[in-house]
Every structure is written in C-alpha cells, then in structure tokens.
C-alpha positions as CSV (number, residue, x, y, z in Angstrom):
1,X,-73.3,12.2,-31.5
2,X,-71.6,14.4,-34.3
3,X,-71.4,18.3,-34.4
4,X,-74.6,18.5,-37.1
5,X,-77.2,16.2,-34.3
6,X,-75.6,18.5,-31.7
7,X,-76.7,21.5,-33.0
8,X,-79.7,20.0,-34.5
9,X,-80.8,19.6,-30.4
10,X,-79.7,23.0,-30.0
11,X,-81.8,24.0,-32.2
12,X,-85.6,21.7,-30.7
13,X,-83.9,23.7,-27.0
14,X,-84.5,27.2,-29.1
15,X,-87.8,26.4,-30.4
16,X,-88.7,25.1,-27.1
17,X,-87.6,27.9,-25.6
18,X,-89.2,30.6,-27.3
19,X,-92.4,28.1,-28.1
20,X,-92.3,28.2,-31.4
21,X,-94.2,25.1,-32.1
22,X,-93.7,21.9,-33.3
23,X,-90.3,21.4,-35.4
24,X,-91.8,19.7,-39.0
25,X,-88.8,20.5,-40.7
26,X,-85.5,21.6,-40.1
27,X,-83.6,22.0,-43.1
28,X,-79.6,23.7,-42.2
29,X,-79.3,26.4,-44.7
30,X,-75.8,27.2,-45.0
31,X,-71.7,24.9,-45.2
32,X,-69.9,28.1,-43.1
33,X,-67.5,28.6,-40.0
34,X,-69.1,31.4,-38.3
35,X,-72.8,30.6,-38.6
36,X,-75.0,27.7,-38.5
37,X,-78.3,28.8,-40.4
38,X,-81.6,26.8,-40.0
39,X,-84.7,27.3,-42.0
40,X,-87.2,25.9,-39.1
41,X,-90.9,24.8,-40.4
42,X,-90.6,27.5,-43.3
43,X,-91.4,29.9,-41.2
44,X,-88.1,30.9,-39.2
45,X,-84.6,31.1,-39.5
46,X,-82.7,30.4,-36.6
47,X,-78.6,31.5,-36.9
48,X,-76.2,30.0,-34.3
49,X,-73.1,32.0,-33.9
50,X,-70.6,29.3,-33.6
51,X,-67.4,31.4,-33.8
52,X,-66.6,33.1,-31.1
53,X,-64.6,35.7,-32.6
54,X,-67.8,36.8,-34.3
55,X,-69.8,37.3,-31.4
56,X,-69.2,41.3,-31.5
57,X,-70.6,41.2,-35.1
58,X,-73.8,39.5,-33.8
59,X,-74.5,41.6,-31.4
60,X,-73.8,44.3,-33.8
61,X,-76.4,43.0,-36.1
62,X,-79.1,42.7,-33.7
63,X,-78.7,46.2,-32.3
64,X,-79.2,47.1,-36.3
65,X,-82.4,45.2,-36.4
66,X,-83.5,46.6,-33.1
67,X,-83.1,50.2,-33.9
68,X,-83.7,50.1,-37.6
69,X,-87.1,48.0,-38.6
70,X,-87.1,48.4,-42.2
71,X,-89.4,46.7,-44.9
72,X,-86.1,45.8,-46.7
73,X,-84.7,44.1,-43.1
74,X,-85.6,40.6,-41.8
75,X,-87.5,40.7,-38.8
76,X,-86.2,40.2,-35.8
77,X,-88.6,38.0,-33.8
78,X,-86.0,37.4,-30.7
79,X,-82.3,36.7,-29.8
80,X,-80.4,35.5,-26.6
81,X,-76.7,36.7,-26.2
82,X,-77.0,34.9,-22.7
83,X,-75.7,31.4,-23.7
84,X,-78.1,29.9,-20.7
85,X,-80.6,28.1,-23.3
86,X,-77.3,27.1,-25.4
87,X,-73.7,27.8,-25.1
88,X,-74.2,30.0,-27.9
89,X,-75.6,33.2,-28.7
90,X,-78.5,33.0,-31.2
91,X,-81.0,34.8,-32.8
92,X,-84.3,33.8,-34.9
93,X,-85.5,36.3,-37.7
94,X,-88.6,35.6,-39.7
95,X,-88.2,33.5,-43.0
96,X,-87.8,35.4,-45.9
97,X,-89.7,34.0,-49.2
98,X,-87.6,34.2,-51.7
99,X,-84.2,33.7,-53.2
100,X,-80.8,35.1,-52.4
101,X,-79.6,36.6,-55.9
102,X,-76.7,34.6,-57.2
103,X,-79.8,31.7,-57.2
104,X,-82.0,34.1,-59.7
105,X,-79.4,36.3,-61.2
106,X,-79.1,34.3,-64.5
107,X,-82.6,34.0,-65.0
108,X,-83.4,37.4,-65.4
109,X,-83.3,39.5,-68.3
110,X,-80.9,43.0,-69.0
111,X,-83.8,45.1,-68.3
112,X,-85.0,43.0,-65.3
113,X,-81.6,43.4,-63.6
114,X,-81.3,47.0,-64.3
115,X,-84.4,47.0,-62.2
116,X,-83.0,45.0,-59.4
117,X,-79.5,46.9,-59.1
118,X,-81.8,50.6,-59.0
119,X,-83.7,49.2,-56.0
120,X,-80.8,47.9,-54.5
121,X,-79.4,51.5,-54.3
122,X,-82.5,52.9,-53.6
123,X,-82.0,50.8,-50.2
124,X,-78.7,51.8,-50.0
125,X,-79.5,55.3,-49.9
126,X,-81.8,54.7,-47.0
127,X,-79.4,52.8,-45.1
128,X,-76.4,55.6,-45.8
129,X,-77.1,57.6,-43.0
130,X,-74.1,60.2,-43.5
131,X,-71.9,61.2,-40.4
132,X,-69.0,63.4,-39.9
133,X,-66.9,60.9,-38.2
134,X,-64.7,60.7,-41.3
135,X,-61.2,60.9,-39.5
136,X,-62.4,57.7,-36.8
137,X,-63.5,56.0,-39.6
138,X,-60.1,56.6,-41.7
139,X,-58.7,55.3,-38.9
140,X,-60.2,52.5,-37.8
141,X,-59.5,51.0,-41.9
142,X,-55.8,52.0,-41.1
143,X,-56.1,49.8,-37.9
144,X,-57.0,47.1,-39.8
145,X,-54.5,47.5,-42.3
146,X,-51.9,47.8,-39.8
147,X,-53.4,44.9,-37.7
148,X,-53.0,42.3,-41.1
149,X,-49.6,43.9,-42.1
150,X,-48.3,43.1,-38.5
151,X,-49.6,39.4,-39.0
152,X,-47.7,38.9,-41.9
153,X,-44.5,40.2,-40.7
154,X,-44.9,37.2,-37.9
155,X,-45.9,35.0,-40.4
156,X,-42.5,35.7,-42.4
157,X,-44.5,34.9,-45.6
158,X,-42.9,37.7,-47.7
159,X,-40.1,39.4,-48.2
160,X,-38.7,42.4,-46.3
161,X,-38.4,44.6,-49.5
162,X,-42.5,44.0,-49.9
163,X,-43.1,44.4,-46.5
164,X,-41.7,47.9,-46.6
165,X,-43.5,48.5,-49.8
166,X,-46.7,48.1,-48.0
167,X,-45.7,50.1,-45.0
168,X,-45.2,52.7,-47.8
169,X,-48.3,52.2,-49.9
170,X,-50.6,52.3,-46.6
171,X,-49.2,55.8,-45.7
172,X,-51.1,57.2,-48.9
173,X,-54.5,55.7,-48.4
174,X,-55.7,58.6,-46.4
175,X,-55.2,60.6,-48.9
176,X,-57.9,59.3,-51.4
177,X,-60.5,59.5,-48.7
178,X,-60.9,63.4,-48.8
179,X,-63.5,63.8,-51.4
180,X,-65.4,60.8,-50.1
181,X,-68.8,60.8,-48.2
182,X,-69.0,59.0,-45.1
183,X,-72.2,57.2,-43.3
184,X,-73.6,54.1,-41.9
185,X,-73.1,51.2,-43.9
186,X,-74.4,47.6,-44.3
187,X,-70.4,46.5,-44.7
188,X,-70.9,43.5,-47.0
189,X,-73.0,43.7,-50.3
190,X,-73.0,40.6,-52.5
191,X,-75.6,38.7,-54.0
192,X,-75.6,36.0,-50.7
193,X,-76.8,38.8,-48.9
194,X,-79.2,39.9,-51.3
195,X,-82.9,38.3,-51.0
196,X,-85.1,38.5,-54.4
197,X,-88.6,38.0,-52.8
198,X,-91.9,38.8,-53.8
199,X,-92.0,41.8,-51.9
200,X,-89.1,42.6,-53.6
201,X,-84.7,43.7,-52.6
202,X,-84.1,42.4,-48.9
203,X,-80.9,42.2,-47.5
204,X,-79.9,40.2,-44.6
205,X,-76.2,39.8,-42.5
206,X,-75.6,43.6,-41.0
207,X,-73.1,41.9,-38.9
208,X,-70.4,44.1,-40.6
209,X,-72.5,47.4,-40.2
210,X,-71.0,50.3,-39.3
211,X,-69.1,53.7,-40.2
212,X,-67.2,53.8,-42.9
213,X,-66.8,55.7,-46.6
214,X,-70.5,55.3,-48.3
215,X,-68.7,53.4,-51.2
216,X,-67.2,51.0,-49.1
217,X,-70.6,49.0,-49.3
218,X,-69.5,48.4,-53.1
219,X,-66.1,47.2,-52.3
220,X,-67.6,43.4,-51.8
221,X,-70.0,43.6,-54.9
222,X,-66.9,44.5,-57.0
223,X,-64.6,41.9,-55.9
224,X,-67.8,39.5,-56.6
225,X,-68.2,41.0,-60.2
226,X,-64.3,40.1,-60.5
227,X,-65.0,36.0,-60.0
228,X,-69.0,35.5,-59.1
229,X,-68.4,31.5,-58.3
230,X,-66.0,32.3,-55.4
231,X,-68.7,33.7,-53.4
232,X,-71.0,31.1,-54.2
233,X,-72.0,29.0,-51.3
234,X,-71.1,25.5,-51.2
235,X,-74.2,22.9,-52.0
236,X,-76.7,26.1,-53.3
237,X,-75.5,26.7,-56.4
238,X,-73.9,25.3,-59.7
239,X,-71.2,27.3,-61.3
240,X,-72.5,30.9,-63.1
241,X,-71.4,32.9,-66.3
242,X,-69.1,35.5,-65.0
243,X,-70.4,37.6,-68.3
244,X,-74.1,37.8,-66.6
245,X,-71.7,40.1,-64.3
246,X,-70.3,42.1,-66.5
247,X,-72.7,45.0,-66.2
248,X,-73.2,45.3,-62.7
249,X,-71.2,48.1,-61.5
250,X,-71.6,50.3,-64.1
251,X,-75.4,50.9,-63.5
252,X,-74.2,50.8,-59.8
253,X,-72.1,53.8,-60.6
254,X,-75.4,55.3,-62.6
255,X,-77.6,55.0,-60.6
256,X,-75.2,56.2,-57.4
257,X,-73.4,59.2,-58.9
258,X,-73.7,60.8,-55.6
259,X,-71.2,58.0,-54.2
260,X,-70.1,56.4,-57.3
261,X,-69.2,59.1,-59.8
262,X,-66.8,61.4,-56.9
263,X,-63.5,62.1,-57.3
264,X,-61.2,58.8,-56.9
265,X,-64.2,56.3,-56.1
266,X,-61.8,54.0,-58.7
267,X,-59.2,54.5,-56.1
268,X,-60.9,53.7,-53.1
269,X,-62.2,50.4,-54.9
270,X,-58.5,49.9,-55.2
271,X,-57.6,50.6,-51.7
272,X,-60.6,48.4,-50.3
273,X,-59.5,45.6,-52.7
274,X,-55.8,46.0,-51.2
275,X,-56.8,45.7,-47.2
276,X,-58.9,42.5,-48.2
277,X,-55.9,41.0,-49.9
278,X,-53.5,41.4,-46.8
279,X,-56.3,40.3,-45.0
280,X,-56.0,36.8,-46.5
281,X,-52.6,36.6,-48.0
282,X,-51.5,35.4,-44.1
283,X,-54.4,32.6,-44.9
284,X,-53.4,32.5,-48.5
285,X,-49.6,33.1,-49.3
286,X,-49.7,31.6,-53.0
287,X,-52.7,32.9,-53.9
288,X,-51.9,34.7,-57.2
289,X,-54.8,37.2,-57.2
290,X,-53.8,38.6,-53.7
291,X,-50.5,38.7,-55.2
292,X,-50.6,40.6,-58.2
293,X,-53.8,43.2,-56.4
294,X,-51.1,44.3,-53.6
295,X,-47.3,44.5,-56.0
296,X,-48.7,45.4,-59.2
297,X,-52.3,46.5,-59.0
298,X,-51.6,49.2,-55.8
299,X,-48.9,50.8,-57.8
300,X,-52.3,53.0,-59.7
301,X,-52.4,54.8,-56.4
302,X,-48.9,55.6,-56.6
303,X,-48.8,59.1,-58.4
C-alpha cells in the first residue's frame, strides 16, 4: 500500500468517525509537504497535517476559526488534535464553492479586479484587530531573523564578509517599524488563499495568524506580484501573464492608505522580503533572486 491509499483510508476512518456519510468522491485537492487536502463528496474538506513541524500552526488555525466565525472564514465543522482516530491531527471545514483566485484572476476584467482587491481589504480591515504589543512583535520577526541567520552560518553557504553584513543590516530593521500599526493578522495573503465564490472574497489557511505589523499581510501578495507562477500549485493551474499582476498593489495601497500609504511601508516590504530570503537561501544557496534581494536590494534601507 503506497502513501496516497494510506491516507485515502485515513481519510473513510475520519468520515466514519464523525459520520459524515457515505464517501462518493474523494478527490485530493492539493501536491504539498505539510498538508494533505481532500474535497470529500463536494461537501467537505478534510486537511491532514502531515508535517509535524506544522502542528503548532494547526492548532493555531483552529483556535482562529473557533473564536472568530466570520462570513468571509470556512466553517469549522470539527477537528481532532488527539491522533486516536489517525496518527494525525486533522480537521474538516465546510466546502467552499468557488475558485481560489490565481484560477479566475485572468478572466476578469480591470474593473472587476478593482472590485475584488477593495473587498479583499475590506476583510482585511476586519481581521486587523490592532494591539499595542508592537515591541513582542518586533521581536519575535528579529527571532526569526536571527534563528535563519544562525542556520546559515552552520550551513557555511556564504561567506564571512556577508554574514557580517547581515548581522549589520538586521540591527536597523527595528528602526523602520516605528510609524507602523500593529494587529492581528492572517500571516499569508496570496491568491491560493483567496476563494472567489458566489458569496463572494473567502480566505482560508490562518495557520500563520498572529501579531505582527498590519502590512505584513501584504508582504506575501507582493512577492506573488513579483513572479505569480511560483506560487502556483502544482496540477491546478497552467502558467499566467505576470502583466495581469501588474496593478495589484497599487490599488492595495489605495484602497489601504491607513496601512499602505505610512511612512516607510516600501521599507518594511523590503525588510519582509529580506527575512523570507534568508529563510530559504539555507534551502536555496544559488538561487539568484534570494541573492541579489539580501546584497544589493537591502542596501535601500541602508541610509
């Protein structure tokens, strides 16, 4: 039996389970590491967290659903952090008719996606629940800098003259932060995340929810603008035209000027875009684009 027909029983145990009825179709939604995503009769999803390491995020996500019920949220019919039924923690949400928006995006006109990115930050806005733990939040980005700066040094990957210029460039980050608004956050906003449906914007995956800097929650959508077809998912989509992209931030940043047009929101982009690169330059240590956003493209925050 193979990993797919072993999950696939996982799966008829769930429905069992939770007496969902009989399993007519059982279609896997998703090629990914972390998650194995079923669409069950049409009616639910069921998501199998089959990373460990991403457990925390789970359970982070259902708490979300629990204590915010939204019209723009799945629903959150169940979940079982146990591992009795499974060896894995699991949760089923209700299906959501429609299409994530990398699957629609070309089809719609300028005026039509205008639309689409002022309702997405008119959910935005009610997810941004602001907070004054700004210096906890500073922090924990720092910690995560430090964390992926720490990894490389092991790793050996670069040389000691760049890994003191990044020792350097993450003592000024804190410093572009002090104009910026900070809140409760959905963590990662691209189009895969993004349902088009009938009843119109949902998102979906608050895994990364949390506190952070309000425009953090644009720092994925820009780096998606930047190359659209890396984020597509494997098997759902042929390639797009990175020019139906072109547009997307600035009515973002018109429609947002409360986040979007503050002092050094460019910067923070910047310094969003940097920690992702370390992130994956351990993964990654040829990849150009990580390259050239850490040596040449930091240096803008440099004054």
């Amino acid at each position: 039996m193979n990993n797919e027909d072993t999950l696939i029983n996982y799966v008829v145990e769930i429905c069992n389970k939770n007496s969902l009825g009989k399993v007519w179709s059982c279609k896997r939604q998703n090629i990914g590491f972390n998650r194995a995503v079923y669409n069950i009769n049409n009616m639910y999803i069921i998501k199998i967290c089959i990373n460990s390491e991403k457990e925390l995020g789970i359970i982070n996500e259902i708490q979300y659903y629990i204590d915010n019920p939204n019209y723009f949220n799945p629903k959150l019919i169940t979940y079982d952090t146990s591992k009795e039924t499974i060896p894995y923690i699991y949760t089923i949400e209700e299906k959501i008719s429609g299409n994530n928006l990398f699957n629609v995006w070309g089809s719609l006109n300028e005026s039509q996606r205008e639309h689409c990115l002022n309702k997405l930050v008119q959910i935005l806005k009610k997810i941004h629940k602001p907070t004054e733990q700004k210096n906890e939040a500073i922090a924990n980005m720092l910690l995560k800098y430090d964390e992926y700066l720490n990894s490389i040094k092991l790793s050996k990957i670069i040389s000691s003259d760049k890994i003191y210029y990044l020792s350097e460039l993450r003592n000024i980050f804190a410093s572009y932060f002090e104009n910026a608004s900070f809140g409760f956050t959905h963590g990662d906003i691209h189009f895969n995340n993004i349902i088009y449906s009938d009843d119109g914007l949902k998102l979906i995956d608050f895994e990364c929810c949390g506190i952070a800097p309000l425009d953090k929650d644009f720092d994925s959508i820009n780096r998606m603008v930047r190359n659209p077809n890396n984020l597509i998912k494997k098997g759902l989509q042929s390639p797009v035209n990175p020019k139906d992209y072109d547009k997307i931030m600035y009515y973002l940043v018109q429609y947002y000027p409360e986040v979007c047009q503050v002092e050094n929101f460019e910067n923070r982009l910047l310094v969003y875009d940097c920690i992702n690169s370390l992130k994956w330059l351990n993964a990654y240590p040829e990849h150009k684009l990580y390259h050239d956003i850490l040596f040449t493209e930091s240096k803008k925050l440099i004054k």
